[in-house]
LUMGU-733910 format. One line per 5 residues: their letters; for each residue x, y, z of N, C-alpha, C. Coordinates in steps of 0.02 Angstrom, whole numbers, plus 32768, in hexadecimal, padded with zeros to 4 digits. Layout:
! residues N
a> X Y Z X Y Z X Y Z ~ ... .
//
This chain:
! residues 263
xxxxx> 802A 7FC4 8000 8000 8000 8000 802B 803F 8000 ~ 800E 8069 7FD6 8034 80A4 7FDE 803B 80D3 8016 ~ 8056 80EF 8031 8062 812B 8056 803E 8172 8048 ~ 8022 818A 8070 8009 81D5 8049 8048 81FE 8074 ~ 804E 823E 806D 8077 826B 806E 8059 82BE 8053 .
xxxxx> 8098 82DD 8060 8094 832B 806A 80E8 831E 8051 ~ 80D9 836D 8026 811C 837E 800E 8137 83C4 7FFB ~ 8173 83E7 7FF6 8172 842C 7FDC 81AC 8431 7FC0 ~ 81A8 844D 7F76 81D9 8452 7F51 81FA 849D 7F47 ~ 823A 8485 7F52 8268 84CC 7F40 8252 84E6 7EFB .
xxxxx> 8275 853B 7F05 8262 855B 7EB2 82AE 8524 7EA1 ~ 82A8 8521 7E51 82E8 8514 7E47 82EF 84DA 7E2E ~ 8330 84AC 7E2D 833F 8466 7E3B 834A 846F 7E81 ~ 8343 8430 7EAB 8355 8413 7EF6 8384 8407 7EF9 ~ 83A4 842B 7F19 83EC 8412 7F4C 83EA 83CD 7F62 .
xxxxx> 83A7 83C2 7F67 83A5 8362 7F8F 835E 8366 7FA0 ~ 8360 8329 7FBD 8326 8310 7FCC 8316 8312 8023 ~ 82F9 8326 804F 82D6 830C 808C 82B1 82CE 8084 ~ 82B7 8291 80BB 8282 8271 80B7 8276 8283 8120 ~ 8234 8282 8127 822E 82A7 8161 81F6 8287 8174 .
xxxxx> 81FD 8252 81BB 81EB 8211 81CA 81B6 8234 821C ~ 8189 8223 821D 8163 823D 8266 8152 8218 829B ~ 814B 8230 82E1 813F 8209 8305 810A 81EA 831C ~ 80E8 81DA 835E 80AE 81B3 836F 80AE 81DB 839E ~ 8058 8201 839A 8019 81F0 837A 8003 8222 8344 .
xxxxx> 803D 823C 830E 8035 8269 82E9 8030 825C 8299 ~ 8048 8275 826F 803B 826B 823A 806D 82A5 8202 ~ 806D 82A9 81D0 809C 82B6 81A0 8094 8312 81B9 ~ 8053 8321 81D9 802C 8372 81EA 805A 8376 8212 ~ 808F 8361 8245 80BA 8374 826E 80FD 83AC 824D .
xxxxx> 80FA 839C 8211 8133 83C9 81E6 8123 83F7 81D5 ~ 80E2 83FA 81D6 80C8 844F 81A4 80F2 8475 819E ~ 8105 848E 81D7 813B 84D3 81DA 8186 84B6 81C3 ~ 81A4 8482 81D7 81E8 845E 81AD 81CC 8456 815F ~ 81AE 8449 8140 81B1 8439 80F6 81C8 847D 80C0 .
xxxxx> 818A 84A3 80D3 819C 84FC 80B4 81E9 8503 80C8 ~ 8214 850A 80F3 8248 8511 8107 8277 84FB 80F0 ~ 8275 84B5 80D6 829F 847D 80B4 82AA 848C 8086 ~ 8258 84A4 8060 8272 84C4 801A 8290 84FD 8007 ~ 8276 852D 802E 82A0 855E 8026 82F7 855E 8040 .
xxxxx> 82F8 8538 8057 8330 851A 805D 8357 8503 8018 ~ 8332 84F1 7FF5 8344 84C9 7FB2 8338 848C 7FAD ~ 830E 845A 7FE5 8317 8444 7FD8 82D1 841A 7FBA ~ 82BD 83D2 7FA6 8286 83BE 7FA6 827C 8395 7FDE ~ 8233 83AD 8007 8224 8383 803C 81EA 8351 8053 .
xxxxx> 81F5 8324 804C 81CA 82EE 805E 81B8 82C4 80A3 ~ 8181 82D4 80B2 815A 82AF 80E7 811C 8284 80DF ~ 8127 824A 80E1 810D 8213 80D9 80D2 81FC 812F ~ 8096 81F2 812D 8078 81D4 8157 807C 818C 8160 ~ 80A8 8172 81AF 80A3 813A 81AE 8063 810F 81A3 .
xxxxx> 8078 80CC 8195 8028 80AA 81A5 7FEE 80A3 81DD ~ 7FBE 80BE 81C7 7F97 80AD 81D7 7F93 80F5 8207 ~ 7FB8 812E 81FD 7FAC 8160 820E 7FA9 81A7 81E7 ~ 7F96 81E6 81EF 7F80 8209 81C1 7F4E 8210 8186 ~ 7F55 8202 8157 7F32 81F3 812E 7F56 81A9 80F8 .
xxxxx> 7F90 8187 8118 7F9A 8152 80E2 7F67 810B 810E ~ 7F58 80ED 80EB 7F32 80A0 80FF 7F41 8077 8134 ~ 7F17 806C 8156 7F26 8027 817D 7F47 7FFF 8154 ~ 7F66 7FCD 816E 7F8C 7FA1 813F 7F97 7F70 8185 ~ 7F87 7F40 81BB 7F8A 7F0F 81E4 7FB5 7EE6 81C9 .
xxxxx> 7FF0 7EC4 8203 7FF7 7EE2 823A 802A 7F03 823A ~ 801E 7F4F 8260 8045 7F89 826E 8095 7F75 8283 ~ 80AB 7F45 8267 80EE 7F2D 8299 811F 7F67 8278 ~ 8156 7F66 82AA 8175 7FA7 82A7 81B6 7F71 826D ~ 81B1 7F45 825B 81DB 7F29 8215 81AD 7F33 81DC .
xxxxx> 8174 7F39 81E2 8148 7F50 81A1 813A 7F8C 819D ~ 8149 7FB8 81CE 8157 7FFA 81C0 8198 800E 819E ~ 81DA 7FEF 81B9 820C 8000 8184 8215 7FF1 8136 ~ 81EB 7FB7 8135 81D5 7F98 80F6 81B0 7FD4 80DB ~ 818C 7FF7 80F9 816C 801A 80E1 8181 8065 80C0 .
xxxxx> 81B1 8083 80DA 81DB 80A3 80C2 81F8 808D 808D ~ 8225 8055 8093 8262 8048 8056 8208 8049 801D ~ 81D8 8029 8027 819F 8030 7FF1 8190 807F 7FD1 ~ 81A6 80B7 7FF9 8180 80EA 7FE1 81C2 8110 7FC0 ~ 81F6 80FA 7FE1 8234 811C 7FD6 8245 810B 7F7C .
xxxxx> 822E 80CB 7F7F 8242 80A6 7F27 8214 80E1 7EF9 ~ 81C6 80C2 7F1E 8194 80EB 7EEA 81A1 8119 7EDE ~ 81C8 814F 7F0B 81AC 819B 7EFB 81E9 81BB 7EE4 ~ 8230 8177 7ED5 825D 818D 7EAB 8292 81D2 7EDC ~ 8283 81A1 7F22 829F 81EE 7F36 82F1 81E5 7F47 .
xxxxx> 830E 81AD 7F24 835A 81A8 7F23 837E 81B3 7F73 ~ 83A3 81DC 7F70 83DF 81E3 7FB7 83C7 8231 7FD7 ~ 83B8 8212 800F 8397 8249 8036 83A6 825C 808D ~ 8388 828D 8080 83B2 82A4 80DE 8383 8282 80FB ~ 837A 826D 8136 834C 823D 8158 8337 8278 819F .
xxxxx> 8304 827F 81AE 82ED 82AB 81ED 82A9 8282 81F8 ~ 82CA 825F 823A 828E 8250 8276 8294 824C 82A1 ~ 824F 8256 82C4 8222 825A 830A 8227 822B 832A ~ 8216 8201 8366 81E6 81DE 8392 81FA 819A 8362 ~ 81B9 8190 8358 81BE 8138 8323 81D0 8145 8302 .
xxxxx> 81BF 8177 82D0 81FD 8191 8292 8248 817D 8293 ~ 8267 817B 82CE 82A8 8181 82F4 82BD 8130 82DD ~ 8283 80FF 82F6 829C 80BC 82F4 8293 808D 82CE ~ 824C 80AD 828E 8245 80A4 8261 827B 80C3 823E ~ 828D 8101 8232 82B3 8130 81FB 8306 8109 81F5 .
xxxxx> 8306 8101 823A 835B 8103 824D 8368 80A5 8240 ~ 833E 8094 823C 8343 8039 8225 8361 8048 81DA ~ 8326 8061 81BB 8318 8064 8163 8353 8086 814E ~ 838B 80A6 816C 83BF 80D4 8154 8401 80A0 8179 ~ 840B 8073 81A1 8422 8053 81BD 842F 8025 816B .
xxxxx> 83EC 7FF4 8156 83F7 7FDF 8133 83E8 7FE0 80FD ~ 83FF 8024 80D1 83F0 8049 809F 842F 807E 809B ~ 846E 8076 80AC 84A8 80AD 80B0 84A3 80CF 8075 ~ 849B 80AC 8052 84B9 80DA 8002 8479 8112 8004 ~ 8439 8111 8018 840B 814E 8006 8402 8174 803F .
xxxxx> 843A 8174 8075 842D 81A8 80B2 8476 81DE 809F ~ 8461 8207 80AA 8486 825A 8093 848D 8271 80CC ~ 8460 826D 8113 846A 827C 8141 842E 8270 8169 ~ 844C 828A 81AB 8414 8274 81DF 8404 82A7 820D ~ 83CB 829A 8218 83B1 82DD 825B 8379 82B6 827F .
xxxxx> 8393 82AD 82C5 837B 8286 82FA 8353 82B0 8336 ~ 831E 828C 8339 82F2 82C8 8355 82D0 82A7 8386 ~ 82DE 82B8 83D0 82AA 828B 8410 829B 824D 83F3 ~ 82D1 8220 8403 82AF 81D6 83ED 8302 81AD 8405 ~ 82DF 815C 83F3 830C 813A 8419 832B 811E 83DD .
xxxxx> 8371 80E6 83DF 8370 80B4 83B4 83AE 8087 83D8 ~ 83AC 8076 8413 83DB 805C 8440 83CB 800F 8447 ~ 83EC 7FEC 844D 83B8 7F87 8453 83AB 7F8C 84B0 ~ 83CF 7FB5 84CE 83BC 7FA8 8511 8395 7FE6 852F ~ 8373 7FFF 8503 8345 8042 8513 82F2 8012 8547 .
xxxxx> 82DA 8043 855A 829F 802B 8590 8274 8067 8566 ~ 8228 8036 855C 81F0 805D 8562 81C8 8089 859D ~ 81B5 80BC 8567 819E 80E6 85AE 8155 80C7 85C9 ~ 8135 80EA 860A 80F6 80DF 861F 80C0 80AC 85F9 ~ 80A7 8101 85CD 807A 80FF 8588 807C 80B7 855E .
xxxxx> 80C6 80A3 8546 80D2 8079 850F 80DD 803A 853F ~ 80E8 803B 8580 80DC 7FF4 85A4 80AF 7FDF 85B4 ~ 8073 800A 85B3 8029 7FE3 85B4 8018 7FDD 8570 ~ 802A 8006 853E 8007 7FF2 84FA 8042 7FAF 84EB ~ 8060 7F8D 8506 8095 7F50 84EC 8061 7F16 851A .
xxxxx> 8042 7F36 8535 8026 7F05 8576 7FD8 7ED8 8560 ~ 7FD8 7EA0 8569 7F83 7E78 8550 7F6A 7E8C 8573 ~ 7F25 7EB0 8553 7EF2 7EC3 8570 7EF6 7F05 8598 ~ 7F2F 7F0C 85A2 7F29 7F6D 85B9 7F44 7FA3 857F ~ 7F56 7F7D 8543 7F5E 7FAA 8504 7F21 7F96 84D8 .
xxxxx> 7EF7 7F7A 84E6 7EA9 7F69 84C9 7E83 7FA7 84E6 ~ 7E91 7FA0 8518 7E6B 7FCC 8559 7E70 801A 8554 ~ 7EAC 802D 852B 7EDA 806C 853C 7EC0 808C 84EA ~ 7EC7 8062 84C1 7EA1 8084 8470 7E63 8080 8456 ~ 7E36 8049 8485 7DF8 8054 8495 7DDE 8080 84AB .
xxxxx> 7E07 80AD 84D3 7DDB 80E5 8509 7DF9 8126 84E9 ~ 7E0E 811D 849E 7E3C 8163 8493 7DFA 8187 8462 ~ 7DDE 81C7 8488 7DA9 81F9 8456 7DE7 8226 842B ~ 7DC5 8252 840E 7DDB 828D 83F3 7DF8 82BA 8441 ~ 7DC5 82CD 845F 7DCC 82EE 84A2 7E1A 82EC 84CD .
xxxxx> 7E03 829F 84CD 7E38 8284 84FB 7E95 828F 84CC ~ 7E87 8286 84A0 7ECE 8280 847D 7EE3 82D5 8480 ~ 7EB3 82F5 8468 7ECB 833C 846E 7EF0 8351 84B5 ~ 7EBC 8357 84E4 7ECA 8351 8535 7F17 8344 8535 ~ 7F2E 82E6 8516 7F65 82E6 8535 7F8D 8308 851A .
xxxxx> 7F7C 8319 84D3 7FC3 8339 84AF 7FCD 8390 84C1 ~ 7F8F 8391 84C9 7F9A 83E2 84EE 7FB9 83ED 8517 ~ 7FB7 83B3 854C 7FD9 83B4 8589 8024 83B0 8593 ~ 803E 83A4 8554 8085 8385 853A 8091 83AB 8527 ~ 805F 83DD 84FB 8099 8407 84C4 8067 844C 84D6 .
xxxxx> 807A 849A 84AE 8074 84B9 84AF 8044 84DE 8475 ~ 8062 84AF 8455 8070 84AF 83F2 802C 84A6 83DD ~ 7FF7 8461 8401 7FEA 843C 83D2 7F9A 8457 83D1 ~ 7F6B 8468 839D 7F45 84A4 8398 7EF4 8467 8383 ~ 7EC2 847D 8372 7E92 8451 8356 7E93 844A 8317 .
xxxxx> 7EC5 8459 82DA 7ECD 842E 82A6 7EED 83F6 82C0 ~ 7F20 8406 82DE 7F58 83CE 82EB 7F44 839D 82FD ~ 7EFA 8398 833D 7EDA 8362 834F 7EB3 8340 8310 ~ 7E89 835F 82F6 7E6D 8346 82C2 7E93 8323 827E ~ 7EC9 832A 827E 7F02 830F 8251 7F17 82D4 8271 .
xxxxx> 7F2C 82D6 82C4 7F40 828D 82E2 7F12 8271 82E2 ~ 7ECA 8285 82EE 7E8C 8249 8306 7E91 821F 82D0 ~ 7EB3 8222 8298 7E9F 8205 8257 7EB2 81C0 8272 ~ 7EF4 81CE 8295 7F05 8176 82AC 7EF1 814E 82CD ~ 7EC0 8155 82E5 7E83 8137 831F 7E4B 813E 8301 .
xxxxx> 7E2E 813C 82C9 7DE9 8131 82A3 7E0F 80FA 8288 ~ 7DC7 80C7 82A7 7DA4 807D 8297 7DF5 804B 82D0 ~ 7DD4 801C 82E1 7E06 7FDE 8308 7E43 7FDB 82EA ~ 7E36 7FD9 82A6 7E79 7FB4 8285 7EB1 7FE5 8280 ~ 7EAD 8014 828F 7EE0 8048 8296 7EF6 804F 82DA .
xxxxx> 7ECC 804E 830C 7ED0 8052 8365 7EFE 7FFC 835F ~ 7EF9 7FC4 8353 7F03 7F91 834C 7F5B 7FA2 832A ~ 7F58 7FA3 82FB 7FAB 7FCC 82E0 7FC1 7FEC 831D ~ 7FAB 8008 8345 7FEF 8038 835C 7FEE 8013 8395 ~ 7FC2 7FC4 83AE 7FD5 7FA6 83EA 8020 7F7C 83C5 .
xxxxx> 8018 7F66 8374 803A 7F3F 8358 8089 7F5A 8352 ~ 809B 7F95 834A 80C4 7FB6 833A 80E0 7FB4 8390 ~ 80DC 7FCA 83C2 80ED 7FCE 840A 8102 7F8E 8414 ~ 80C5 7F51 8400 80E5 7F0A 841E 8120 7EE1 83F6 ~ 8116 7F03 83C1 813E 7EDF 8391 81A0 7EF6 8393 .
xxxxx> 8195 7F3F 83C4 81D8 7F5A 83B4 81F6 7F50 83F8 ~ 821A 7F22 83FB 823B 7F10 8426 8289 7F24 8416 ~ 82BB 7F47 8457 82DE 7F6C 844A 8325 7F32 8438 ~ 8330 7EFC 845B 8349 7ED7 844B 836B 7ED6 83F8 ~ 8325 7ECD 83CE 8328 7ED3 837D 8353 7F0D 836E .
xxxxx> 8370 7F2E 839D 839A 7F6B 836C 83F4 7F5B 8383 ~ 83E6 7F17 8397 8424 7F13 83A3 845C 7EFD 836B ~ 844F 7EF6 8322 846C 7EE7 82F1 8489 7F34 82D0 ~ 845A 7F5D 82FD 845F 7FB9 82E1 84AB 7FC9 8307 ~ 84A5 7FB0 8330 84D2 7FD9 834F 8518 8001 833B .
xxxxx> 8545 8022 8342 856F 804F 8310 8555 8052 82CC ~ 8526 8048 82B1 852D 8048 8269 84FC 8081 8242 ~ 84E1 80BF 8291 84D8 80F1 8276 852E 8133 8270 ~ 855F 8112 829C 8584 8147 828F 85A4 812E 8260 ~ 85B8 80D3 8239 85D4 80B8 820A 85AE 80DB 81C4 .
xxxxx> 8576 8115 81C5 855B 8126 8183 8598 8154 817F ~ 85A7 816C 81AB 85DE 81A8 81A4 85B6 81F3 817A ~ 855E 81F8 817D 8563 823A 8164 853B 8272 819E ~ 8534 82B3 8198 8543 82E0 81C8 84F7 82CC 81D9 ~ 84F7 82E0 8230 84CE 82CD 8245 84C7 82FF 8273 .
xxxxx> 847E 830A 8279 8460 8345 82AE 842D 831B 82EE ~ 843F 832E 8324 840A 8314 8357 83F5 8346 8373 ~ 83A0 8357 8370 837D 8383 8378 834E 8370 83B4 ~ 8355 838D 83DD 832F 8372 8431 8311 83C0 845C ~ 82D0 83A2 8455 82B8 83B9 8484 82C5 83C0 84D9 .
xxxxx> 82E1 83F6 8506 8301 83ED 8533 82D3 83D5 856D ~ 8297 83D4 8569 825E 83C6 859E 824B 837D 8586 ~ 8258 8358 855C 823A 8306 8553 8244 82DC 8583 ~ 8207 82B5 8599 81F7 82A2 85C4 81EA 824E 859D ~ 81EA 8239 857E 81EB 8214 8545 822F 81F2 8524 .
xxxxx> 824C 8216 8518 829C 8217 84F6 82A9 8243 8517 ~ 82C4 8239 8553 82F8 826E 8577 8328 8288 8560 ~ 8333 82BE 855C 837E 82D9 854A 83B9 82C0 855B ~ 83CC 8285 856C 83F5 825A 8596 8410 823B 8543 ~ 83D0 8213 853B 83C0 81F1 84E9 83F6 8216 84A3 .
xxxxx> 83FB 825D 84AE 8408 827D 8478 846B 827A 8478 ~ 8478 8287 84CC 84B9 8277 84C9 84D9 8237 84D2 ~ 84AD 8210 84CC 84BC 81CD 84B2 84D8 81BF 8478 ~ 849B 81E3 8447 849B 81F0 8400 84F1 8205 83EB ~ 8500 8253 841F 8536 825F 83FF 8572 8231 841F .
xxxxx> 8578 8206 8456 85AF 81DA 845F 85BB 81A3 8433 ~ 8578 8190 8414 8574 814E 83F0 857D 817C 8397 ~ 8577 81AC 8391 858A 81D8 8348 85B0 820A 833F ~ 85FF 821B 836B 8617 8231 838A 8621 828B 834F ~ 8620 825C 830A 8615 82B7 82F2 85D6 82C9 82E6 .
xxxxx> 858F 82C3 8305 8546 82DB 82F1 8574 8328 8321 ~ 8534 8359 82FD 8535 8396 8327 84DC 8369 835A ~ 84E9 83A4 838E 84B6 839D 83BA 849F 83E1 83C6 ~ 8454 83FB 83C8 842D 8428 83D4 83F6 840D 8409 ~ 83FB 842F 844E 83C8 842B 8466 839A 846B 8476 .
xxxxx> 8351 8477 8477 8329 849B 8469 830A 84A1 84BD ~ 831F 84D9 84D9 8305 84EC 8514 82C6 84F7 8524 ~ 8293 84E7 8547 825B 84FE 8549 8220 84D7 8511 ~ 8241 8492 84F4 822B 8471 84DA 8220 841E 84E8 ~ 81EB 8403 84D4 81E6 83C2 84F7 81EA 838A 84C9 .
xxxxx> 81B7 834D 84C4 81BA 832E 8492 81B4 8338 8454 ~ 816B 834A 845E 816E 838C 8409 8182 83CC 83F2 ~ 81BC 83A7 83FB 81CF 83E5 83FD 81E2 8409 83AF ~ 81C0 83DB 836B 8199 8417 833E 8168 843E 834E ~ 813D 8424 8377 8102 8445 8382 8115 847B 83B2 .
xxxxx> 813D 846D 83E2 813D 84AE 8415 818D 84CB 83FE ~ 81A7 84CA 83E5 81ED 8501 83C6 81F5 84FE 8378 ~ 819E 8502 8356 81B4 84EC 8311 81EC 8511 82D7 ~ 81F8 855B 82FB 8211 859D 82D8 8269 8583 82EC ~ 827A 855C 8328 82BB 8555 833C 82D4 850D 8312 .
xxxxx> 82A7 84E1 8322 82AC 849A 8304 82C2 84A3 82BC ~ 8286 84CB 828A 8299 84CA 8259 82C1 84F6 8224 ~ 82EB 8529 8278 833C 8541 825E 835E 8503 8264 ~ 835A 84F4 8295 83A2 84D2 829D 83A6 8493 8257 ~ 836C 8483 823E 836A 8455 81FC 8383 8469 81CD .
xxxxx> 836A 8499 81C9 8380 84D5 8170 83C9 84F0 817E ~ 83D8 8500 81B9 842C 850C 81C4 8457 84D9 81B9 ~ 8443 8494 81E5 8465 8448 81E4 845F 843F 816B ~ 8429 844F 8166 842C 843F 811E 8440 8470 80F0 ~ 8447 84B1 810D 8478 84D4 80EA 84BD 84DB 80DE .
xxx> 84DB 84B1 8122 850D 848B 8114 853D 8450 80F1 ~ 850B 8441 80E9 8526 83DD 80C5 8537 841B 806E ~ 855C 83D8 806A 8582 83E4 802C 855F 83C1 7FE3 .
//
């Protein structure tokens, strides 16, 4: 199944390509403000909705190996060759797999609140949705209401389009059902074949962190730079998990600077 997506093209020819990967419980609408930016940047930018969220298809079951499958699928179709890689949250462990084993089409990387360690621990939230019958329990009881509530409570940013753009991923079971599949299925263990072989890409790499995440602690990010010893590191004060949504004007300097750089 295909992927739907959002995109914005430079005047011009492109300097390169963005492919720009999102997290959970959001959707490709998390970039709005990064895409315009990219391009004017020069460059062309692409954001793809994972499955079974935003507007691309359910596609069962949500396992977080048929999500990377799912990329290298959209990456062929849409002809988008060697590209800078920028993700979020699941984006992070989806994105950072698919560029792991895909070297030749990563140009670079920009790591953003998210994990990709084999001995990382799930938080709260994602240990009851890994759990029988209390992640049945937990996307059963999710309204429109309720999802806003929490994300308001998290972020600063996130406004009533933004809700109405995430609810997309929680209309009908089989989508609430995906994102129990994707949690149980990603066991951190599985990234232990990753290990060095994001700094073995050898290309420039940005880690972009929200300094308030409660989620991916900022702990996570200088990990990032011990285990990628030349990434630059930016952390964003006064910012949390979403921290597109709540520093979107800072977040998406420090992108267009990091990509006004590369050669």
């Amino acid at each position: 199944m295909s992927l739907a997506f959002r995109a914005a093209e430079p005047e011009g020819e492109p300097r390169g390509t963005v492919l720009l990967l999102h997290g959970y419980p959001e959707s490709s609408y998390m970039w709005r403000e990064v895409l315009p930016a990219v391009a004017e940047a020069g460059f062309r930018a692409v954001a793809p909705d994972l499955l079974g969220l935003g507007d691309s298809p359910a596609d069962a079951p949500g396992t977080w190996e048929r999500h990377v499958a799912a990329v290298q699928r959209f990456v062929a179709e849409q002809g988008l060759g060697r590209v800078v890689v920028v993700v979020h949250d699941w984006g992070g462990m989806i994105g950072l797999a698919w560029a792991c084993e895909h070297p030749d089409a990563v140009a670079g990387l920009v790591i953003s609140n998210t994990g990709f360690f084999h001995d990382g621990k799930w938080h709260g939230f994602a240990q009851g949705m890994r759990t029988e019958g209390q992640g049945e329990e937990l996307v059963a009881a999710f309204t429109r209401e309720g999802l806003g509530g929490m994300l308001r409570s998290l972020s600063s940013g996130i406004e009533d389009d933004a809700i109405d753009e995430y609810w997309k991923g929680f209309e009908g079971d089989e989508r609430r059902a995906m994102q129990l599949d994707f949690y149980r299925s990603m066991d951190f263990e599985k990234l232990a074949p990753y290990q060095g072989r994001l700094a073995a890409l050898g290309v420039p790499t940005l880690l972009l962190w929200g300094a308030d995440d409660a989620f991916a602690p900022v702990a996570g990010a200088h990990r990032f730079k011990r285990e990628i010893p030349h990434a630059e590191l930016c952390v964003i004060d006064g910012a949390g998990h979403f921290v597109f949504d709540d520093a979107p004007d800072k977040a998406g300097a420090a992108i267009t600077d990091f990509l006004g750089r590369l050669q």
